[in-house]
N, C-alpha and C positions, 0 to 999 in steps of 0.2 A: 492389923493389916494396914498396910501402906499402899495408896493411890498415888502413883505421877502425875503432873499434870505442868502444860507451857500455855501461859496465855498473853496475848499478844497485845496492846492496846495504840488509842489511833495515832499517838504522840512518838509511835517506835519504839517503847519500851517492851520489855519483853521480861515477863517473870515467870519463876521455875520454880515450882511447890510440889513441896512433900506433903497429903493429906493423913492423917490417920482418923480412927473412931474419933480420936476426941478435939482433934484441937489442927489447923493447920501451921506448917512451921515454910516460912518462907525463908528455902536454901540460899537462892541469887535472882539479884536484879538487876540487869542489864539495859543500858542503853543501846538499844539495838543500832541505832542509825550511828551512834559513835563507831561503835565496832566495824559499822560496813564504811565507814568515812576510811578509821583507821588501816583497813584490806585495801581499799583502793587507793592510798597512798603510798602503801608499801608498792603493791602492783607498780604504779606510774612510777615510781622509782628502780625500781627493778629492769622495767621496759627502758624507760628513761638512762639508764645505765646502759645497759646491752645497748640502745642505739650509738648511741656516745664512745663506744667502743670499737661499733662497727664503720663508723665516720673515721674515725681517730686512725684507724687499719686502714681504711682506704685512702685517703689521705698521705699517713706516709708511704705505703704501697705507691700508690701513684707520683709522689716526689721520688721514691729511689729510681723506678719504671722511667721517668723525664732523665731524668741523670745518667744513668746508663745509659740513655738513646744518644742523649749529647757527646758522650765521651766515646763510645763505638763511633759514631759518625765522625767525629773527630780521627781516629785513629784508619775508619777509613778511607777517608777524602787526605788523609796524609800519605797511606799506602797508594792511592790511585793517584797523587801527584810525582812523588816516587816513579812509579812505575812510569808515570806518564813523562818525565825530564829525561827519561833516558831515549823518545821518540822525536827524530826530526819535528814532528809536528811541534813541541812545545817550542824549539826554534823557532818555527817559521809563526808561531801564534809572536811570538817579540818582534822579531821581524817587522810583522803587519801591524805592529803595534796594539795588539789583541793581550791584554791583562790576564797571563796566566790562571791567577785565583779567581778573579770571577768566572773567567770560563770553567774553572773545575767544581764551582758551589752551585752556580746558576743553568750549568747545560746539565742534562740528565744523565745520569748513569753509562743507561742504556747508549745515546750517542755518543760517548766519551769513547766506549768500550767498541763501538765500530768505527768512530774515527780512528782510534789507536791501531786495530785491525788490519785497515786500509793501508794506512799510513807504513804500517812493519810489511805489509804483502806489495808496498809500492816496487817495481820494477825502473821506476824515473829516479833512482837516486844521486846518479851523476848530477844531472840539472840542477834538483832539490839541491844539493849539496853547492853545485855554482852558485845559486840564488840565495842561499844562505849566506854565503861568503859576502854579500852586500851587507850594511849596513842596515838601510830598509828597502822594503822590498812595495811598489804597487801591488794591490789587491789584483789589478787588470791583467797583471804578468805571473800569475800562478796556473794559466792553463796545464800546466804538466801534473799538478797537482789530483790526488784522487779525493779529500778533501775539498778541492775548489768551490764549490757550492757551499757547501759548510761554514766555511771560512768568510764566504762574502756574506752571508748572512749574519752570522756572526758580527762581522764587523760593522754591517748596516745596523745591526741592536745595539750594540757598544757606541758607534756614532751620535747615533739616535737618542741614548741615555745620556751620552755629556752633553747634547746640547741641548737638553731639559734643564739640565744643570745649569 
């Protein structure tokens, strides 16, 4: 007849006997606290792994995400200049001496796309088109303009920034 038996002692060892009538045979003897050292390194490498993965993904996820916003924006702000050269206004921004490109990266979207609005619904085109025909143009002498406030603001910011400069 064959008795099992685990008994555990204080040091973390841990032995596994076979008893019979006559004699015990001692099968294995384990270092318990190795064994659970060796699980939890495995573990922490494992984890340790899978995070270093999930950083590494994010990471370059997020560098292609930046690159792609760069190169759309790019493509847009070249289409909304485009569009925008074919409007008296981009004239009369030289005119007033107003830096087409910064006005196109620095003013918003949004006001680009109702100046531009304004400007194709203007009814003063005669004028617009006299005043053009100068060389430069005073900010003071755009009354005709739908624009006009825009523009002087504008150029009070651009002013304002060279002579920070």
């Amino acid at each position: 007849m064959f008795l099992a038996g685990i008994q555990f002692f204080a040091n973390g060892s841990l032995i596994i006997c076979l008893k019979t009538q006559d004699s015990m045979t001692y099968i294995n003897s384990i270092d318990f606290c190795h064994c659970y050292h060796v699980l939890m390194d495995t573990i922490t490498v494992i984890v340790g792994g899978a995070l270093l993965v999930m950083v590494s993904w994010f990471m370059l996820r997020l560098s292609y995400t930046v690159a792609m916003n760069l190169i759309n924006g790019r493509k847009f702000h070249h289409s909304l200049e485009q569009e925008f050269s074919k409007l008296r206004l981009s004239n009369m921004l030289v005119a007033l001496g107003i830096s087409k490109t910064d006005y196109i990266y620095q003013t918003s979207v949004k006001d680009i796309n109702q100046q531009m609005k304004s400007c194709s619904d203007c009814s003063n085109t005669d004028e617009c088109d006299e005043k053009l025909s100068e060389a430069d143009i005073d900010i003071t002498e755009i009354a005709f303009c739908n624009n006009e406030e825009d523009l002087k603001t504008i150029k009070q910011n651009q002013s304002a920034k060279d002579a920070n400069l």
